[in-house]
C-alpha positions in Angstrom: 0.0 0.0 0.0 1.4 3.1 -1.0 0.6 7.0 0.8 1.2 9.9 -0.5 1.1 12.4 2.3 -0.4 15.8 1.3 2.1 18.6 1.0 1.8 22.0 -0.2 -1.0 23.8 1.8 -2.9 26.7 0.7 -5.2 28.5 2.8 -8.7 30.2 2.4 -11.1 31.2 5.1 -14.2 33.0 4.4 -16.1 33.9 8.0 -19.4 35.1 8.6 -19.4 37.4 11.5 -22.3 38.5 13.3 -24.1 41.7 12.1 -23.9 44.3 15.4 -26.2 46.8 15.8 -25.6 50.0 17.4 -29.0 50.5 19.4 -29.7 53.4 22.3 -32.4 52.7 24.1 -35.2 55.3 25.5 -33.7 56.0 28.4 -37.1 55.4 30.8 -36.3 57.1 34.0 -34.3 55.5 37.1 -34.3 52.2 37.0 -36.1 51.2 40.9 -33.5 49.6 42.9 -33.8 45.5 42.9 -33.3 44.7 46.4 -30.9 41.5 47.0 -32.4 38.3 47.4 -31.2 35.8 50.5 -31.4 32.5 52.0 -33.2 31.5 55.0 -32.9 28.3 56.1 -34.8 26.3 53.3 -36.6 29.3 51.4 -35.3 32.5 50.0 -36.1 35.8 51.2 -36.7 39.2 50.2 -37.2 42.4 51.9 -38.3 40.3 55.2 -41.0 38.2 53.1 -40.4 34.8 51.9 -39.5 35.0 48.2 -40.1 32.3 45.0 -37.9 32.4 42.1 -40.4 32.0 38.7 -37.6 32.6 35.9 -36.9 32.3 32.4 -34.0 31.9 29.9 -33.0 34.7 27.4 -29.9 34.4 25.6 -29.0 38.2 24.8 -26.8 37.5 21.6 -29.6 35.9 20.3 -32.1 37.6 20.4 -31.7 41.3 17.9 -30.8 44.1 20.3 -33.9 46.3 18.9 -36.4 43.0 20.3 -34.5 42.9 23.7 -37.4 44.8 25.3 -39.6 43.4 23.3 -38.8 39.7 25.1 -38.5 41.2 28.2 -41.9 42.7 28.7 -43.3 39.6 27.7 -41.5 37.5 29.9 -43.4 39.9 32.6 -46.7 39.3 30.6 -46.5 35.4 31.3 -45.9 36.2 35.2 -41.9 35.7 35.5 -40.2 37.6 37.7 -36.6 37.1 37.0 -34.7 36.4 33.8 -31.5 34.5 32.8 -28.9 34.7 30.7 -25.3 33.0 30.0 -22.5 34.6 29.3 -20.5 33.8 26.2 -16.9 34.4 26.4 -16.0 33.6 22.4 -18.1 36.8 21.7 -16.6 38.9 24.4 -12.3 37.9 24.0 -12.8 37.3 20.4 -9.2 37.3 20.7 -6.4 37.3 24.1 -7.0 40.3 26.0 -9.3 41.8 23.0 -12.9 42.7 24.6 -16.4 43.7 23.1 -18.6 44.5 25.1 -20.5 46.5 22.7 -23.7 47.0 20.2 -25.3 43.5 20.3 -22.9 42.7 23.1 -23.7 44.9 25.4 -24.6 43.0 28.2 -24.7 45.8 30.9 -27.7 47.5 28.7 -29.5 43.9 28.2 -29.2 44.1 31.7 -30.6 47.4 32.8 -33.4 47.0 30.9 -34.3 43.7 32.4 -34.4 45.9 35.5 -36.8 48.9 33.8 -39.0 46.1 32.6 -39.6 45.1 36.7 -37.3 41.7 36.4 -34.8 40.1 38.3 -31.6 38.4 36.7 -29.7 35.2 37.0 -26.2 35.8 35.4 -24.5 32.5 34.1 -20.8 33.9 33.2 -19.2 30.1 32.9 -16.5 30.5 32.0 -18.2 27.7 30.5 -21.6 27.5 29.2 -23.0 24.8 27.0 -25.9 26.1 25.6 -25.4 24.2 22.1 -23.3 27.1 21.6 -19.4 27.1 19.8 -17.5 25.4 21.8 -19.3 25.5 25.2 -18.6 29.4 24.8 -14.8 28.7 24.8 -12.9 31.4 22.2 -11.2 28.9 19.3 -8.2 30.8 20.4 -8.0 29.1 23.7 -7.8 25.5 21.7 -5.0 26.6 19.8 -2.1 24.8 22.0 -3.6 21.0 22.1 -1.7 20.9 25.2 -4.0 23.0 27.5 -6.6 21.5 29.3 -9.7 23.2 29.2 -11.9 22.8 32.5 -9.2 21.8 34.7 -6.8 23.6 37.0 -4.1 23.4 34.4 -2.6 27.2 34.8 -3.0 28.6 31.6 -6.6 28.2 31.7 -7.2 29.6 34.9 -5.1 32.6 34.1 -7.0 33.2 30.6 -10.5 32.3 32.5 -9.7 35.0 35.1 -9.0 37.4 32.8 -12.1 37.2 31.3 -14.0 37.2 34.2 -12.3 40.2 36.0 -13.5 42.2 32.6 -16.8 41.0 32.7 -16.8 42.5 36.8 -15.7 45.3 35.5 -19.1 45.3 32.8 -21.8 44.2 35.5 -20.2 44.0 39.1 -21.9 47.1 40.0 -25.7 45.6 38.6 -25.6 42.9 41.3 -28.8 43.8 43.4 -26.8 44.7 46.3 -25.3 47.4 44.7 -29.0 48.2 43.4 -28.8 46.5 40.4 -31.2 43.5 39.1 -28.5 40.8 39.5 -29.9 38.7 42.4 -27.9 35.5 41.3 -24.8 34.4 40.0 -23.8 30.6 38.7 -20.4 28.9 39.7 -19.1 27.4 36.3 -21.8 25.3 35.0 -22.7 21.4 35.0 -19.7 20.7 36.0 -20.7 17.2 37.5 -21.5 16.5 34.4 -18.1 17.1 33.0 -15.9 16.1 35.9 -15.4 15.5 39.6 -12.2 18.2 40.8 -14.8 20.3 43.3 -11.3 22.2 43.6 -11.6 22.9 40.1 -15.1 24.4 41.1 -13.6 26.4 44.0 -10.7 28.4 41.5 -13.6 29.0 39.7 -15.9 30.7 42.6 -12.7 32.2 43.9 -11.9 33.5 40.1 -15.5 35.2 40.4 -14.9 37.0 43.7 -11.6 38.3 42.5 -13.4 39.6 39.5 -15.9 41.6 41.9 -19.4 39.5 41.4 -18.6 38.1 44.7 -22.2 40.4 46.2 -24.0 38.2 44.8 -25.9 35.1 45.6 -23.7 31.8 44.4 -25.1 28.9 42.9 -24.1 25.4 41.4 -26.7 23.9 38.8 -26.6 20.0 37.5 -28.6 16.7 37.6 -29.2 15.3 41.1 -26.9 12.6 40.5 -24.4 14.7 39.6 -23.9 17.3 42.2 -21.8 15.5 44.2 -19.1 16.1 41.9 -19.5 20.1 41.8 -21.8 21.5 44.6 -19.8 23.5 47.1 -19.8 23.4 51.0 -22.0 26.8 51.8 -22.9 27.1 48.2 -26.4 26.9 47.2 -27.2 23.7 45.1 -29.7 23.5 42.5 -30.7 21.2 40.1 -30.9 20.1 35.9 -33.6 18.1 34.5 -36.5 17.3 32.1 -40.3 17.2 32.4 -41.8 14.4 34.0 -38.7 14.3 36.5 -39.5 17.2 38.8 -40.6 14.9 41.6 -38.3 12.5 41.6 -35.0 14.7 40.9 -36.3 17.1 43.7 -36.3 14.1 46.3 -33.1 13.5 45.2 -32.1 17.2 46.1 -33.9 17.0 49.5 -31.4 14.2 50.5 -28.4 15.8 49.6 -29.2 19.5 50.4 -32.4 19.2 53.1 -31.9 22.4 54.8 -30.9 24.8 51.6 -34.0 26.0 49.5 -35.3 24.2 46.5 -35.1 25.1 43.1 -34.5 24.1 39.5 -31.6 25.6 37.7 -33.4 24.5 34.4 -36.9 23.0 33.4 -36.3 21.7 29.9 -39.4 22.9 28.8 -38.6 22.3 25.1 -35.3 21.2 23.2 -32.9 22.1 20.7 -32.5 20.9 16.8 -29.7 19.3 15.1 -28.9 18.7 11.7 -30.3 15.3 10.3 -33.2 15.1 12.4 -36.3 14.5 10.3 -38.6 17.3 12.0 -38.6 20.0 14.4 -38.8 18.9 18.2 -42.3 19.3 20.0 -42.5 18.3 23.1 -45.8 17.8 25.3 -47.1 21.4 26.9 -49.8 20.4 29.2 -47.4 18.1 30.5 -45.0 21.0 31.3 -47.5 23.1 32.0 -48.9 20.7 35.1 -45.4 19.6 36.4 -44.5 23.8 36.8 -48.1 23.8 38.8 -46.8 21.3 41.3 -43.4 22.6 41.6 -44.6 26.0 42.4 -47.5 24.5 44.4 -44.5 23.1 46.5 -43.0 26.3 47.4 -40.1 25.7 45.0 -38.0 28.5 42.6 -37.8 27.8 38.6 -36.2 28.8 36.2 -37.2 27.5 32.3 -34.8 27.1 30.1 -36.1 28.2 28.0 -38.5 31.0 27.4 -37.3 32.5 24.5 -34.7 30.3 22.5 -34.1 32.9 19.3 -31.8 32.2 16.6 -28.1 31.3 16.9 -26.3 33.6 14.6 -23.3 33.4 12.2 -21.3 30.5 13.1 -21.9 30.3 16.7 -23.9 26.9 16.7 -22.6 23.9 18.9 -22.4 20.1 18.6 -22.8 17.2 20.8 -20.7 14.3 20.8 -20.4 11.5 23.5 -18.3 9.0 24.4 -17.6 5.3 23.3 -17.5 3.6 19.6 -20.8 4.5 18.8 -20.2 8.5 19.6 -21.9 10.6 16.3 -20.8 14.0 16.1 -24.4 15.9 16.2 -24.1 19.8 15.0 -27.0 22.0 16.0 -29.1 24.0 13.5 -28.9 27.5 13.8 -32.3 27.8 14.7 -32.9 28.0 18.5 -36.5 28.2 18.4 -36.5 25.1 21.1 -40.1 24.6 21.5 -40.2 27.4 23.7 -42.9 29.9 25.3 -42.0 32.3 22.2 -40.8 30.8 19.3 -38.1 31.9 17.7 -39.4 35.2 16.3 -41.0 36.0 19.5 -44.4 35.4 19.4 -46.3 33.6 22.2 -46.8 29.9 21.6 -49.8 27.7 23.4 -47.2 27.2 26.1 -46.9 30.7 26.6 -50.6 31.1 27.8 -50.7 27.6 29.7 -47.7 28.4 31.9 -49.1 32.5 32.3 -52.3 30.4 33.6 -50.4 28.3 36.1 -47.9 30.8 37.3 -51.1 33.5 37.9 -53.2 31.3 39.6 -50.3 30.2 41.9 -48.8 33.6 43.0 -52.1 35.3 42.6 -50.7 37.8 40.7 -52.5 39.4 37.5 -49.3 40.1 35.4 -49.3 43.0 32.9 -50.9 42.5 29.2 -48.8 41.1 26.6 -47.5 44.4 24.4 -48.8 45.2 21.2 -47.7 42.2 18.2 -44.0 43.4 15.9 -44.9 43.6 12.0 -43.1 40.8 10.4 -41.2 41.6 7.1 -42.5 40.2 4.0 -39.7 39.5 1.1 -40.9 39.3 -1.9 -39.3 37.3 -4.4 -36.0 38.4 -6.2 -32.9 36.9 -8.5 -29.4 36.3 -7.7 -28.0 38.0 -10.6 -24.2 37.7 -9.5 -21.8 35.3 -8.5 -18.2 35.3 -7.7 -16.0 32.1 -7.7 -14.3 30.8 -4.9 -11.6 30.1 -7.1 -11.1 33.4 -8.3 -10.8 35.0 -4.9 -8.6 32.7 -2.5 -5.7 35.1 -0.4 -2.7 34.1 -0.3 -1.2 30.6 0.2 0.7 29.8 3.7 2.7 26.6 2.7 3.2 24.1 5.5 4.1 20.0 5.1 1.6 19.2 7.2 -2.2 20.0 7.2 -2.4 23.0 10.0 -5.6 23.2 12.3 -7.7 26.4 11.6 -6.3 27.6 15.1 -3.0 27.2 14.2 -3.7 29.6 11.0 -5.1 32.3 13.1 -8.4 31.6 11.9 -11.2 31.4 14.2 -14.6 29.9 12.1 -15.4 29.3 8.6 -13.6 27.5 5.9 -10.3 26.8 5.3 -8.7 24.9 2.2 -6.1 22.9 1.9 -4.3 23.0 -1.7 -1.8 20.5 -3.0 -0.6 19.5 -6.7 -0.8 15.5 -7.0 0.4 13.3 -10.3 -1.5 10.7 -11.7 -2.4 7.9 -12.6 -4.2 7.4 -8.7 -7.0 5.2 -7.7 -7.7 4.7 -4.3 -8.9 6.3 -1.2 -8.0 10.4 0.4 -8.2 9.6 3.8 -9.0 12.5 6.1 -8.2 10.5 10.0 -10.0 13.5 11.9 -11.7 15.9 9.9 -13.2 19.1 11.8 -16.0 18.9 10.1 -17.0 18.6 6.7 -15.1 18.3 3.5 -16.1 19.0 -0.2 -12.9 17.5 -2.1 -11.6 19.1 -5.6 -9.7 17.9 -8.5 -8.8 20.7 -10.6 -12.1 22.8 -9.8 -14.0 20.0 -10.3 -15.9 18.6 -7.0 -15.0 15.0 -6.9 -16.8 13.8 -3.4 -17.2 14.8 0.4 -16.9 13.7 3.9 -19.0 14.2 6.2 -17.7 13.7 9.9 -21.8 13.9 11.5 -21.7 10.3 9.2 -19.0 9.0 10.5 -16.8 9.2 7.4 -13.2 9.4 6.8 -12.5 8.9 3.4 -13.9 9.1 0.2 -13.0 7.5 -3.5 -10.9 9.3 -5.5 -9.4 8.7 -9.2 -6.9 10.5 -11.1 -5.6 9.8 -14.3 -2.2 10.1 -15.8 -0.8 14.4 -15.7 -0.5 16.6 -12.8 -3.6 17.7 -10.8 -4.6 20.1 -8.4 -6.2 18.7 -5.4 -8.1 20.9 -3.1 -10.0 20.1 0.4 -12.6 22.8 1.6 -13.2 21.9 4.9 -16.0 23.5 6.7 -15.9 23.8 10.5 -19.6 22.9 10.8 -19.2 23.6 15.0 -17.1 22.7 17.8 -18.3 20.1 20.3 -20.1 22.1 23.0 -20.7 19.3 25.7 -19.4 15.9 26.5 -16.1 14.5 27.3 -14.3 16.0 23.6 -15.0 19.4 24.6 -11.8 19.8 25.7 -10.2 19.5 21.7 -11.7 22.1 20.0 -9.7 21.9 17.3 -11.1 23.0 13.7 -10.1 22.1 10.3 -7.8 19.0 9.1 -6.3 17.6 12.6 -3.7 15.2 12.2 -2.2 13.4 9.0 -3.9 12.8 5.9 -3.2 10.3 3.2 -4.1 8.8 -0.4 -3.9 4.9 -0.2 -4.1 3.0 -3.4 -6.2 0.5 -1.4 -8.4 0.3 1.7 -6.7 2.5 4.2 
C-alpha cells in the first residue's frame, strides 16, 4: 500500500461574523433599585417576606438588540419575575485580551433593561456554558495549543479564565442587586458534575468570580441530582438540571443531599434544541410541562425555564454534541434555536406561553401586565441572484506548511479553510482524512469530486486521477465545535492530524 502524504497547503477562510447593531435605548427614567435576594434556612427571602424564584431563559446575543425589550416585557406578561442569561466568552475575547462588550454585546444594557422592565436576573458567566453554543462558549483561540486542558486547573486556563472574568466584573459587578442592580444571582461554572469530579476545580472558579468583583451576589451550582456530588460546594447553594416528568423524583433527590438549603431548579427543559439530520422539528408535550411547573410552584419551589425564548443562533456560533464510546456521532446544531419554547423563535407567544401565564397567575395570585402590542413581520418578496463570484477566483494568499495545520494554528477562528496541494496521476484509491473538523467537499482541478462528512462517521472518500498533474483541493468547513461531552476539551477545527491517499483500503 502506497501513501502519499499531502504537501503543499494553501489556505482560504471565508467567516461570517455576526451583524452588530448599534442601538440606544429610550432612556425610561431611574431604573427602581432590585433589592438583593437571601437565603433562609430552606426558602429565600426578600425584603423580610419569603420570596419564589419563577424565571426564564433569554440568551441576549440571540435575540436582535432592537427585540430585547420586546422579550423582556413579555417575559413579565406570562408572570416571571426574573430572567437568565449566559454569558458567552468567544463573543466577548474574540481574541487574548481583546474585549467587546458593545452594540449587540452589550450585556450591561441587556441588563438594565431587564431591570426597567420590573425583572430580576440570573447571570450564568461560565467561564463555561453549553448552551449548544461554539464550543461551550470557549474562544477557538483558547484550543489553539492542544496541550492546555480546558476545565481543569491546568494554569494557563485559569489565568485566561480570570482574565475574562475580571473584565466582565468590571461590565456588571456594579448591577448585582446589592449594589442596586437586578442581578440577584450568579452561577459557579456550569454542570460541571457532568463534565468532571475536581470540586477544587469548582472552587478556582468561585474564587476566580470574587476576584473579579461579582462576589455580592448570591452563588449557585446547577446539574442533575446525580451529579452534584461532583461540583456542589460546601455553603454554596445547590440546585438542580432536568426534564419534564422528572421534577418529583429529581427534587427528592435534592432534599437528600441538600435538606436544609431552598429548593429550586436551575433548568426545566421545557422544550429542546434541533440538530442537523433530524427528520422534523422537536415538540414536546405542553400540558405536561405546563402541570409539572403547577406542582413545583405549588410546592413552594423556585424555577427557572430554560427556555423562554430560545431565538436564533447567529453566524457560526452553533454547537455540537458528541459523547463518548465507539458509537459516539458527532451531532451539530441547527442554527435555529427556536427550542419549542414559550415564544418561538421570532418572539411570538406559543400555546405554552398562555398555559404556563395560567399556572404561574393562579399560583402567585398575581395578574401580570398584558402582553405588548404584536411586531410587524417583514414580508420578502421574491427576487434573483443575478451575481456570482468564484471561490476560485478570490482565494488570499497561500501559507505553505508539510503538514495540514488546524484552523487555530492559521489564526483563523470559524469558517472555511482549504487545503491546496498538486498530486500526479495515474491514482485510484482512497483520500483519507483521520480527523476531519468537520465537513469536506474535495476538488480535482475545480471539479468537486466527493465529500466527507464527519456527523456520518466518514473518513474517506474515492478518488481517481488519471495520468498528468492535478490540483487537489480540500474545503473543509468547521460545521461547529463540540459544545458538551467529554471531547470538549479538543476544540480543534479544520484537518487535525495526517492525511493520506492509499491506493487500497486504508
Amino acid at each position: 500500500m502506497k501513501r502519499t502524504p499531502l504537501v503543499k497547503l494553501v489556505f482560504s477562510a471565508c467567516i461570517m461574523t455576526l451583524g452588530l447593531i448599534s442601538y440606544a435605548p429610550k432612556v425610561l427614567g431611574q431604573a427602581p433599585r432590585t433589592p438583593p435576594v437571601t437565603i433562609d434556612g430552606d426558602h429565600f427571602v426578600r425584603e423580610g417576606k419569603t420570596y419564589q424564584i419563577i424565571s426564564g431563559a433569554i440568551h441576549y446575543p440571540r435575540v436582535p438588540r432592537e427585540y430585547w425589550r420586546d422579550r423582556l416585557k413579555k417575559a413579565r406578561a406570562m408572570g416571571l419575575n426574573t430572567v437568565e442569561t449566559y454569558v458567552f466568552w468567544n463573543l466577548h475575547e474574540p481574541q487574548p485580551g481583546v474585549f467587546d462588550f458593545s452594540g449587540q454585546l452589550d450585556l450591561a444594557s441587556f441588563i438594565r433593561t431587564a431591570q426597567e422592565e420590573g425583572l430580576n436576573v440570573i447571570l450564568r458567566p461560565g467561564p463555561y456554558v453549553c448552551a449548544e453554543w461554539e464550543a461551550g462558549g470557549f474562544p477557538a483561540w483558547l484550543f489553539k495549543d492542544p496541550a492546555l486542558k480546558a476545565r481543569t486547573r491546568d494554569p494557563r486556563f485559569l489565568a485566561a479564565a480570570q482574565r475574562y472574568l475580571t473584565r466582565l466584573g468590571k461590565e456588571v459587578g456594579d448591577l448585582q442587586a446589592t449594589r442596586g442592580g437586578p442581578i440577584i444571582a450568579i452561577q459557579v461554572e456550569n454542570e460541571y458534575g457532568s463534565f468532571g469530579n475536581d470540586k477544587e476545580y469548582v472552587e478556582d472558579i468561585h474564587q476566580a468570580l470574587i476576584r473579579a468583583g461579582l462576589g455580592n451576589s448570591l452563588f449557585y451550582t446547577s446539574d442533575g441530582a446525580d451529579q452534584l456530588p461532583n461540583d456542589a460546594l460546601p455553603g454554596v447553594l445547590a440546585v438542580i438540571n432536568y426534564g419534564p416528568g422528572e421534577a418529583q423524583h429529581e427534587f427528592a433527590k435534592l432534599a437528600a443531599l441538600r435538606p436544609h438549603q431552598p429548593m429550586m431548579t436551575g433548568e426545566y427543559w421545557d422544550g429542546w434544541f434541533d440538530a442537523w439530520g433530524n427528520k422534523q422539528h422537536v415538540h414536546t408535550d405542553a400540558e405536561a410541562q405546563a402541570k409539572e411547573v403547577d406542582w413545583i410552584l405549588s410546592q413552594g419551589y423556585s424555577l427557572n425555564l430554560y427556555m423562554f425564548h430560545g431565538g436564533t443562533t447567529f453566524g457560526f456560533m452553533n454547537g455540537a454534541n458528541m459523547g463518548s464510546g465507539p458509537d459516539a456521532r458527532y451531532e451539530p446544531q441547527t442554527t435555529s434555536y427556536d427550542y419549542d419554547a414559550a415564544l418561538d423563535e421570532a418572539g411570538r407567544p406559543t400555546k405554552k406561553f398562555f398555559l404556563l401565564r395560567d399556572v404561574i397567575q393562579r399560583r402567585t395570585g398575581i395578574t401580570p401586565p398584558p402582553l405588548p402590542a404584536p411586531l410587524p413581520l417583514s414580508a420578502i418578496p421574491a427576487f434573483q441572484l443575478s451575481e456570482s463570484a468564484s471561490l476560485w477566483d478570490n482565494l488570499p494568499s497561500p501559507v505553505e506548511s508539510e503538514e495540514p495545520r488546524t484552523m487555530e494554528d492559521m489564526g483563523q477562528d470559524y469558517g472555511y479553510i482549504l487545503y491546496r496541494t498538486q498530486i500526479t496521476g495515474p491514482q485510484n484509491g482512497q483520500l483519507n482524512i483521520g480527523d476531519l473538523r468537520d465537513y469536506a467537499a474535495v476538488y480535482v482541478n475545480r471539479k468537486l469530486t466527493g465529500t466527507i462528512d464527519r456527523h456520518l462517521r466518514q473518513t474517506s472518500t474515492a478518488i481517481d486521477i488519471p495520468s498528468g498533474t492535478f490540483t487537489l483541493d480540500i474545503l473543509v468547513e468547521n460545521t461547529g465545535r463540540i459544545n458538551f461531552g467529554p471531547h470538549l476539551p479538543d476544540g480543534r477545527a479544520g484537518i487535525v492530524g495526517p492525511t493520506v491517499l492509499c491506493r487500497s483500503f486504508c
